[in-house]
RONU-455404 format. One record per residue (C-alpha): residue in three letters; y, x, z. Coordinates in pm, whole numbers, padded with zeros to 5 digits, always signed. Layout:
<recs>
ALAYXZ;...
</recs>
This chain:
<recs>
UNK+02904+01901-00836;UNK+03013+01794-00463;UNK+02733+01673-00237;UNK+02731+01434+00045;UNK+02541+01310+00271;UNK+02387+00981+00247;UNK+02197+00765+00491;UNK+01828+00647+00378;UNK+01913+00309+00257;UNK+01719-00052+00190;UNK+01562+00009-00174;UNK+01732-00283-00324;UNK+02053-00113-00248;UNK+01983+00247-00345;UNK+01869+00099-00625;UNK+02187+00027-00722;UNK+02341+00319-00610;UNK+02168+00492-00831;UNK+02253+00286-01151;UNK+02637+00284-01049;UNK+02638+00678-01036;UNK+02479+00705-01341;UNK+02697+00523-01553;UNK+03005+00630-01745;UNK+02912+00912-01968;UNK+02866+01238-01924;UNK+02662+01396-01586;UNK+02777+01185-01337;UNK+02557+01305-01002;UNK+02521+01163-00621;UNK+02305+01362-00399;UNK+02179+01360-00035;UNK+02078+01577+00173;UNK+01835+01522+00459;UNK+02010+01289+00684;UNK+01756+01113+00837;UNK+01359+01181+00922;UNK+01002+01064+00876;UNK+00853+00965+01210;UNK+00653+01280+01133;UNK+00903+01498+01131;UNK+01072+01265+01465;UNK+00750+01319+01625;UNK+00701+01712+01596;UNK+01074+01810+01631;UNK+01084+01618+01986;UNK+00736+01703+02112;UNK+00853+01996+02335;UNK+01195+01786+02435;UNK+00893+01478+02514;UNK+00641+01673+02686;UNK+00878+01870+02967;UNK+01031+01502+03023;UNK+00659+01396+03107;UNK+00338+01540+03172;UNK+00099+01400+02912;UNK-00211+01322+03089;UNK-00399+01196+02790;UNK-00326+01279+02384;UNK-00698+01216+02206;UNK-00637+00873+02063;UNK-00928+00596+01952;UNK-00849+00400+01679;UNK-01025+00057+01584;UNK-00987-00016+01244;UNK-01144-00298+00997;UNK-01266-00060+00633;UNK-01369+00296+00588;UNK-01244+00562+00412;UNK-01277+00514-00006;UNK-01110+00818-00074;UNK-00954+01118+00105;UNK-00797+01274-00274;UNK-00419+01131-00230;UNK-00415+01086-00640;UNK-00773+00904-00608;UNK-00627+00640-00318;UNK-00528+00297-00383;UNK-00658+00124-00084;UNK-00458+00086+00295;UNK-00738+00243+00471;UNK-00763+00583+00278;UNK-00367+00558+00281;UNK-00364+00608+00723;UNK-00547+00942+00688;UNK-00387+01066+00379;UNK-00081+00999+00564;UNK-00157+01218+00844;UNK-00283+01501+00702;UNK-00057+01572+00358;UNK+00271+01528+00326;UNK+00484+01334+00032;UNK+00836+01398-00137;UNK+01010+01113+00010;UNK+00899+00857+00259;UNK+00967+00472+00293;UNK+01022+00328+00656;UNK+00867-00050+00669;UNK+01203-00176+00639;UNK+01215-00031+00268;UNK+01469+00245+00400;UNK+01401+00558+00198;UNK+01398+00913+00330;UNK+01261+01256+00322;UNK+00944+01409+00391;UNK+00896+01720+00170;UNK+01260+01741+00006;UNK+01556+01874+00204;UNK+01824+01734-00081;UNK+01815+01601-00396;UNK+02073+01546-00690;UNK+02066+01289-00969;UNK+02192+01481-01234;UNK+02171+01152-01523;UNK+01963+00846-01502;UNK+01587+01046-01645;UNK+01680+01410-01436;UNK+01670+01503-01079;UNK+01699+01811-00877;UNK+01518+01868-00573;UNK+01518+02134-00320;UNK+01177+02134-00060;UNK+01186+02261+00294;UNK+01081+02618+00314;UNK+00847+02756+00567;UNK+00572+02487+00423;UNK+00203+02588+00497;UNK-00107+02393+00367;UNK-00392+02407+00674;UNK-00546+02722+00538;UNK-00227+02926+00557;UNK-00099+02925+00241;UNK+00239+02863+00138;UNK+00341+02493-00031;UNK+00542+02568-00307;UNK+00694+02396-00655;UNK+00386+02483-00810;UNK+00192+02233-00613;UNK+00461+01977-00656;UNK+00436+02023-01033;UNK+00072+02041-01020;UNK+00046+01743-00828;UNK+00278+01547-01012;UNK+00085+01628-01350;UNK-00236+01573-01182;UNK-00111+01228-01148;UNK-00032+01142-01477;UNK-00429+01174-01598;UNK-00571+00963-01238;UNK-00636+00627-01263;UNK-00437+00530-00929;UNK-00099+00675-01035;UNK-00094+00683-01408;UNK+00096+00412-01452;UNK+00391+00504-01232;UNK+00322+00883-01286;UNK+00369+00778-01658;UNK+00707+00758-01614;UNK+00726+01136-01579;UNK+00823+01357-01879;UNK+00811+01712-01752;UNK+00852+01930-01402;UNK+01048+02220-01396;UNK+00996+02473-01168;UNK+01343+02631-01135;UNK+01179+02826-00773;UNK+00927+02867-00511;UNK+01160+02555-00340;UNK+01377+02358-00635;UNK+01256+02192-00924;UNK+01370+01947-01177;UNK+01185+01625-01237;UNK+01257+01467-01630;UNK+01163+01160-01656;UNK+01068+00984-02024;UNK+01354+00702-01990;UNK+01536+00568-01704;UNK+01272+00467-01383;UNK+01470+00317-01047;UNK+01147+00294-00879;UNK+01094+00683-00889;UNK+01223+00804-00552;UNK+01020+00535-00374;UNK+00686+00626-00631;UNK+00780+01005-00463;UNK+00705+00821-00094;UNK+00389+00673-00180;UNK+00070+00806-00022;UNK-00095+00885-00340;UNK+00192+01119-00474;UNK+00104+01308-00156;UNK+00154+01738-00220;UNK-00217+01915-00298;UNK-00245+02263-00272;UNK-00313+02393-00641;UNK-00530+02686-00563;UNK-00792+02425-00358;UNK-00889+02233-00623;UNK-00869+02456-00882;UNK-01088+02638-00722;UNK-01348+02405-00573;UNK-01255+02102-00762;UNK-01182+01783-00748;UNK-01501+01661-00582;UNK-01547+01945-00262;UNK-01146+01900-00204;UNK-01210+01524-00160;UNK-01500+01608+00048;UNK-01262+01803+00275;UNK-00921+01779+00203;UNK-00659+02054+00293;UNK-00312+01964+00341;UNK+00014+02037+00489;UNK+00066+01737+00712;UNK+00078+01740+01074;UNK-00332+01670+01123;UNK-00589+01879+01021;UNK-00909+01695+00848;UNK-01215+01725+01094;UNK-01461+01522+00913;UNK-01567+01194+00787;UNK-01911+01037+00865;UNK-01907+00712+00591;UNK-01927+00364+00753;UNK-01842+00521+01096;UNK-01539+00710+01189;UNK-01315+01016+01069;UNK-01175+01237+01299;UNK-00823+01475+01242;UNK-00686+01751+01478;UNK-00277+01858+01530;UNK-00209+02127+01302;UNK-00020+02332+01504;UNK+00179+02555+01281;UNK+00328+02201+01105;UNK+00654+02294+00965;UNK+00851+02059+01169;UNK+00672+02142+01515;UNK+00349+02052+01683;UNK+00273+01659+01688;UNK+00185+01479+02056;UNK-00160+01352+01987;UNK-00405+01606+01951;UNK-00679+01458+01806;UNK-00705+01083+01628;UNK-01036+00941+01573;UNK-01030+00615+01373;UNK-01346+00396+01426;UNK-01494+00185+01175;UNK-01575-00164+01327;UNK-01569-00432+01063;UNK-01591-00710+01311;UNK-01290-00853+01421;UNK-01417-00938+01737;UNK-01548-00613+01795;UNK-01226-00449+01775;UNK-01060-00676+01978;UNK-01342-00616+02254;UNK-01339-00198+02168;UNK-00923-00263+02301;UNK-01025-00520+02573;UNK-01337-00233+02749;UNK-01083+00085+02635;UNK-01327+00219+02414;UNK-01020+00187+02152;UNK-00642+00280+02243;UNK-00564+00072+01944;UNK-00690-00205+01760;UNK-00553-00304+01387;UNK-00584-00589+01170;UNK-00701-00836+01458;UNK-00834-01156+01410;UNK-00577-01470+01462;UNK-00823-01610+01693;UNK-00819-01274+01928;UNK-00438-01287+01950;UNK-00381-01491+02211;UNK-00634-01309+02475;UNK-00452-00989+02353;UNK-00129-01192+02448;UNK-00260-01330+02808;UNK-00391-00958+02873;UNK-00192-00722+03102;UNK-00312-00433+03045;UNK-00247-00499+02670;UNK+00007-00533+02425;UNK-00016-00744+02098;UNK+00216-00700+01760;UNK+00218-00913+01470;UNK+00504-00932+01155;UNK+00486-01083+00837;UNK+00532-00775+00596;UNK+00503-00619+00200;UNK+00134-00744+00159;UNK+00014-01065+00003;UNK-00343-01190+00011;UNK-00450-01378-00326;UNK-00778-01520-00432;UNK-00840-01307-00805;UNK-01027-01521-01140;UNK-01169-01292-01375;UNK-01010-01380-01693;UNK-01266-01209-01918;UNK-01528-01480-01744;UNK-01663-01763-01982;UNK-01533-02036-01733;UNK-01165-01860-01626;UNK-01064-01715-01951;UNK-00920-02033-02003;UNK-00589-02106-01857;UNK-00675-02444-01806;UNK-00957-02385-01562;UNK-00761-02133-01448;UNK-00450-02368-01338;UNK-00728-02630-01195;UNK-00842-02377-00938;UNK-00447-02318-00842;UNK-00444-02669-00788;UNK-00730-02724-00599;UNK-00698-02486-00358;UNK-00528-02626-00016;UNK-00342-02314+00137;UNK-00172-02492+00436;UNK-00497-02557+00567;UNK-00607-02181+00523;UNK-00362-02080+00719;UNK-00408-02370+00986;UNK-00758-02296+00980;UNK-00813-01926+00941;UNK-00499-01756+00991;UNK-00458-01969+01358;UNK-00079-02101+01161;UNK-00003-01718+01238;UNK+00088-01674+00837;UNK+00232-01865+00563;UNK+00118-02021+00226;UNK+00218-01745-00084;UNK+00420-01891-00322;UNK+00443-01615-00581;UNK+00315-01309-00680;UNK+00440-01065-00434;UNK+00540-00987-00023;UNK+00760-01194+00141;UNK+00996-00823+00213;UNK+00940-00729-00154;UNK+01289-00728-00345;UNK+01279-01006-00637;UNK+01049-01198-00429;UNK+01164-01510-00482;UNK+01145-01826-00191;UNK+01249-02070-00489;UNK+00917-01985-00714;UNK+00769-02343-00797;UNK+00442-02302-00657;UNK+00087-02565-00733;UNK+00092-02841-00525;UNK-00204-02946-00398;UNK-00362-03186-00628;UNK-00736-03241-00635;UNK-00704-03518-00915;UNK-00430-03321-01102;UNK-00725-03041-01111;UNK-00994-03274-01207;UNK-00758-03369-01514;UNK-00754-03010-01652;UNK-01093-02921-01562;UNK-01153-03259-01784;UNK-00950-03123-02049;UNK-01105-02756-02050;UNK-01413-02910-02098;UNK-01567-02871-01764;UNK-01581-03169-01620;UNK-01938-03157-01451;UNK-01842-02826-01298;UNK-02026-02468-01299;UNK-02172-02227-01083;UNK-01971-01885-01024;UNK-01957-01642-00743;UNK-01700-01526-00522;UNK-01741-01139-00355;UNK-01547-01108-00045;UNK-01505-00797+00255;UNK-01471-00842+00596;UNK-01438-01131+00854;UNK-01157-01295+00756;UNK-01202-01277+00384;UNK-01572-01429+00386;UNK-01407-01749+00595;UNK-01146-01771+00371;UNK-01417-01828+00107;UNK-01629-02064+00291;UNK-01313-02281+00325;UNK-01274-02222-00082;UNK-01599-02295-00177;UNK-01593-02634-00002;UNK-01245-02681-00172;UNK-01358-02652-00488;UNK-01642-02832-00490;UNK-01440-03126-00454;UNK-01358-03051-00891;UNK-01713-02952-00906;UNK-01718-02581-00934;UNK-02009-02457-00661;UNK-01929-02123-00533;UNK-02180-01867-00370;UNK-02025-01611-00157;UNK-02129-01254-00181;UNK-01985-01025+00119;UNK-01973-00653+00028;UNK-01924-00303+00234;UNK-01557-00214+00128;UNK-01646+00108-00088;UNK-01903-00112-00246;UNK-01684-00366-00289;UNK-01387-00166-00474;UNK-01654-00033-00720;UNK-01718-00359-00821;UNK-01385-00487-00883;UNK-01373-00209-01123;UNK-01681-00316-01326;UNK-01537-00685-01491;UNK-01848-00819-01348;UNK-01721-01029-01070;UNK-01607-01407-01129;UNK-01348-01440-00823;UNK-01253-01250-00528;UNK-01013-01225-00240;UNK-00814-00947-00199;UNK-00491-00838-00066;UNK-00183-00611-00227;UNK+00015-00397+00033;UNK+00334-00236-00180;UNK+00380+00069-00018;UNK+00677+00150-00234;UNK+00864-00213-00135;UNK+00979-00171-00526;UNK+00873-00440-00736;UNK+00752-00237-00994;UNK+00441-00147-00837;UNK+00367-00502-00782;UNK+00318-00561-01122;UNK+00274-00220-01316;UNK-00021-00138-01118;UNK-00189-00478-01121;UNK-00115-00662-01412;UNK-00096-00435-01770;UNK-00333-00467-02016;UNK-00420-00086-02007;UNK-00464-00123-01641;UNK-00793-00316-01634;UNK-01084-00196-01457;UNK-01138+00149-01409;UNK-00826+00190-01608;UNK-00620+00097-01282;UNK-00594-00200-01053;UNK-00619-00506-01269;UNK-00934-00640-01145;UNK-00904-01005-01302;UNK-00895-00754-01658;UNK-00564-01039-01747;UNK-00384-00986-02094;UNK-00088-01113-02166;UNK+00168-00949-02414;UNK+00457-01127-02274;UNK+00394-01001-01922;UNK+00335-00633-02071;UNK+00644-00643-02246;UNK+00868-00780-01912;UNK+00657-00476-01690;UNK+00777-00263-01937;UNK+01083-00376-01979;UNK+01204-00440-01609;UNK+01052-00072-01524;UNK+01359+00109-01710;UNK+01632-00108-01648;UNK+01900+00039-01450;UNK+02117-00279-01381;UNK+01980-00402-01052;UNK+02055-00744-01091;UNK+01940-00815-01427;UNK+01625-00581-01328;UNK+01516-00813-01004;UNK+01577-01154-01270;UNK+01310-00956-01482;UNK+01114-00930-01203;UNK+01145-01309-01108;UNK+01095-01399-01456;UNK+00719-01259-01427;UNK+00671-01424-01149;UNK+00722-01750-01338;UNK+00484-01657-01638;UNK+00212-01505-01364;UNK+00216-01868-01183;UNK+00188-02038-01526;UNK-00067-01772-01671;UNK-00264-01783-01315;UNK-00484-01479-01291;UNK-00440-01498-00907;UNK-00451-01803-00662;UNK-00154-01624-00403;UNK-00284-01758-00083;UNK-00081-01670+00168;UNK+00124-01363+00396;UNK-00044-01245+00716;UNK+00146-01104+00977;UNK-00156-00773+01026;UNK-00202-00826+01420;UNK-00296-00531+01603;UNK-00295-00436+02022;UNK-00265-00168+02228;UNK-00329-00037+02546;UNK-00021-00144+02746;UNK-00009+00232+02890;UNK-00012+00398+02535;UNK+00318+00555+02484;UNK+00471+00617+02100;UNK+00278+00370+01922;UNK+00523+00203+01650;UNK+00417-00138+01451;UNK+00425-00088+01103;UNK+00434-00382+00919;UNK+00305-00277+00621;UNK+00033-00084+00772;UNK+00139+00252+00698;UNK+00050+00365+01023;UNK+00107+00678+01188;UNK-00079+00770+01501;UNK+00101+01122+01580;UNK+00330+01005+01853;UNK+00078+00788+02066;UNK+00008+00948+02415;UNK-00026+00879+02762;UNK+00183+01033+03038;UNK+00197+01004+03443;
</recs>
C-alpha cells in the first residue's frame, strides 16, 4: 500500500477523490499524510521563530462577542458561540479552513482502505490539560459518545465500529459508504474528550469545566458575561502567542462596536451593518466583512394549527419582501437567500427558483387555506439584528393579515425553546461548519431530528425529503450526490418549513495595531495568534 502525500483540498473535490479511489474492486487505498496545518498548529510551531523577530508588548486579548456560551461539552454544541471556545481549548481529527480546504488537527496520516474503512495514525506526544496522555481510547470513546448525543447522532450515525489497533492508530468502520466523514472528523463537536474525565466526574462537572488538549486552558465561565482561557503551555505543537483570551458578552451591537471604538475590546464580531462604515472611516481600526457558509432563514413550526398547512406555509414565502431586509437591515451589505443553504456550500445552487414577492399571490393561498381574515401567532427572536428583522416581518405580514408579536429571548433561553415545539416562527441562522452539504440537511431537516431529538426546530416531516437525506448521505458519485442535494432544495422551497432570508457577510473590526488576527468567514474563529508587538 504506497502512500503519498496530498495537499488539503476544496471538499467538493476530495470528495471525489475519494469516490474515484474507491472504485474498481478489491482494496483500492489513497492516503495522506500531514501536509499542511491548522492555524493552531501554524500558530504554536512559529511562536518562538515570531517572538525573537518582535518583542510582543501585549498578548492578553479582549474579545466582543454577540451570545454566550450554551455549552462547553464539544458532543453537547451545536451553536457558533460554544463552537469559538471549544475550538480553542480541544482539539479535533481533521480541521476545515473557511475555504472548505480540509486538513489535520489530531491525525498525522490517514488511509482509505475501501469506501466504509479508514486508518488513522494520531500525533504522539498528545497531553489533555491535566497531564495525561490523549490516546485511541479517547478517540473511540469520543466517537461512541457521539453516536447517543443529540448534536452528532445523526452524522455520528454513520459510524459502525472503532478499532483501536494502538495507543496512536485506529480504524474507523463505517455502516455504508459516508463522503462527508472526514469533514464530520473537523467539526467542533467531534472534538477529542479525555475518557477518564468524564467517566469519572461525568458528563455534567466536565461541562462545568472542561479539560482538553487544545492550545488554551479553560479558566472559567461566568453565564451572560464573559469566559476567560489561558495558553497551555505544554501544547503538543508549541506554546500559542496570546496568553490569555477573554471573550465578552455584549449583546448590543452598538456596544461592541463602541467596546472596539474606547479599546475596551481588541476585537469586535458580528457588527452591526450600520457600525461598518465608522469602523471603515476609523484609523486606528480595521473592518472585515465576507459573505460565507451561513444562511439566515425565518423558521414556521409545522406542527402549529395555522403552518401545518403548506398552503399557509407558501403564503408567508410569498409575502415576505427580502430585498428590502437587506436594504433596510443588513445596510445592502448581504443578499436575498434563494435556497436552503450558504452561498460557499457545494450543491448550493444560484438557479433555485425562489418566491417572488407577491402580496396578492399570498392573499390567494391564505384564501384557499382557509385563512383569509388572518390569525395571531408569535415570532421569538435573539439579538439586535434578529428582533429588527422581525419588526420589518411583522409589518410584512400584516399586509395578508397574520399579526405577529415579537418575543426577544437570552440566547440559552432561546435554544431551549426551539427545542420544545412550542414556538410558532423564529429567525435563526445555520453556519455549516463542515462546508458538506450533508449537514445542511441531515441535521436540520429528518423526521427523527425534531426537537430535542436534534436540530429540526420547525418539527417538518416529509418522507420524500427523509428518503433524498438518506439517500444523498451514502452516495459516492459526486456528481449525482450534489443533484441529490439540489433536488432537496427544490422539494424544501415547495414544502417551505423555512422562509431563507438572506446571506450576511458577519462584520467584525479590529484594533488596527493587533497583529495575527485572521477573518474567518464562517466564524470559526481562532484567537491564538492575535498580539501586539513594538
Amino acid at each position: 500500500m504506497k502512500k503519498r502525500t496530498l495537499k488539503p483540498v476544496f471538499a467538493a473535490t476530495l470528495a471525489a477523490t475519494l469516490m474515484l479511489t474507491a472504485c474498481g474492486g478489491g482494496a483500492a487505498t489513497t492516503a495522506t499524510t500531514a501536509a499542511a496545518t491548522t492555524a493552531e498548529e501554524t500558530t504554536t510551531a512559529e511562536a518562538t521563530t515570531v517572538a525573537t523577530e518582535a518583542k510582543i508588548v501585549k498578548d492578553e486579548i479582549v474579545v466582543a462577542y454577540n451570545s454566550d456560551v450554551v455549552s462547553m461539552d464539544p458532543q453537547n454544541q451545536s451553536d457558533v458561540a460554544s463552537g469559538l471556545i471549544i475550538r480553542h481549548i480541544f482539539n479535533r481529527l481533521m480541521s476545515i479552513s473557511d475555504d472548505g480546504e480540509l486538513g489535520m488537527d489530531l491525525v498525522e496520516s490517514y488511509e482509505m482502505v475501501d469506501d466504509t474503512t479508514y486508518r488513522f495514525k494520531i500525533k504522539e506526544g498528545v497531553k489533555f490539560h491535566d497531564g495525561t496522555d490523549l490516546t485511541t481510547a479517547d478517540v473511540k470513546f469520543t466517537l461512541e459518545r457521539a453516536k447517543t448525543m443529540s448534536s452528532t447522532i445523526s452524522s455520528a450515525s454513520h459510524i459502525d465500529e472503532i478499532i483501536v489497533d494502538s495507543d496512536h492508530e485506529f480504524t474507523l468502520k463505517l455502516t455504508a459508504p459516508y463522503p462527508a466523514i472526514l469533514y464530520v472528523l473537523g467539526n467542533m463537536n467531534f472534538s477529542i474528550v479525555p475518557e477518564h474525565i468524564i467517566n469519572e466526574q461525568g458528563a455534567e462537572a466536565f461541562a462545568a469545566n472542561p479539560i482538553g488538549s487544545g492550545p488554551f486552558k479553560f479558566v472559567e465561565w461566568e453565564p451572560l458575561d464573559h469566559w476567560t482561557i489561558e495558553r497551555y503551555d505544554e501544547y503538543v505543537d508549541g506554546p500559542a502567542l496570546a496568553s490569555k483570551i477573554t471573550v465578552k458578552v455584549v449583546p448590543e451591537a452598538g456596544n461592541r462596536c463602541i467596546n472596539l471604538e474606547t479599546g475596551e475590546a481588541d476585537i469586535a464580531l458580528r457588527l452591526s451593518e450600520i457600525d461598518v462604515p465608522n469602523v471603515e472611516n476609523n484609523k486606528d481600526l480595521i473592518a472585515y466583512a465576507e459573505v460565507g457558509a451561513s444562511i439566515e432563514f425565518m423558521g414556521m413550526n409545522c406542527e402549529n394549527e395555522y403552518f401545518d398547512d403548506v398552503r399557509v406555509r407558501q403564503a408567508v414565502n410569498y409575502a415576505i419582501n427580502k430585498q428590502e431586509i437587506v436594504d433596510t437591515i443588513l445596510e445592502g451589505r448581504g443578499e436575498p437567500a434563494n435556497t436552503y443553504v450558504g452561498k460557499t456550500i457545494p450543491s448550493y445552487n444560484p438557479d433555485q427558483e425562489d418566491y417572488p414577492f407577491d402580496v396578492e399571490k399570498a392573499k390567494e393561498l391564505m384564501k384557499e387555506a382557509g385563512h383569509e381574515d388572518g390569525f395571531d401567532v408569535t415570532i421569538t427572536v435573539n439579538g439586535d439584528v434578529r428582533t429588527r428583522t422581525a419588526t420589518l416581518i411583522q409589518a410584512q405580514l400584516a399586509e395578508i393579515g397574520i399579526n405577529v408579536d415579537i418575543e426577544t429571548l437570552e440566547w440559552g433561553t432561546y435554544l431551549d425553546q426551539l427545542k420544545t415545539g412550542e414556538l410558532d416562527m423564529y429567525i435563526l441562522g445555520w453556519s455549516n461548519s463542515t462546508i458538506d452539504p450533508d449537514r445542511s440537511f441531515s441535521t436540520l431537516f429528518p423526521s427523527d431530528q425534531c426537537g430535542y431529538d436534534g436540530n429540526n426546530y420547525t418539527f417538518f416531516k416529509n418522507t420524500e425529503v427523509d428518503k433524498l437525506i438518506a439517500e444523498a448521505a451514502v452516495n459516492t458519485d459526486h456528481e449525482a450526490r450534489m443533484k441529490q442535494y439540489q433536488k432537496l432544495q427544490s422539494v424544501l422551497m415547495e414544502q417551505a418549513p423555512w422562509v431563507p432570508l438572506f446571506y450576511q457577510q458577519q462584520p467584525a473590526g479590529t484594533n488596527a495595531k493587533l497583529k495575527g488576527f485572521e477573518y474567518d468567514k464562517n466564524a470559526n474563529f481562532y484567537f491564538g495568534n492575535c498580539r501586539y508587538e513594538e
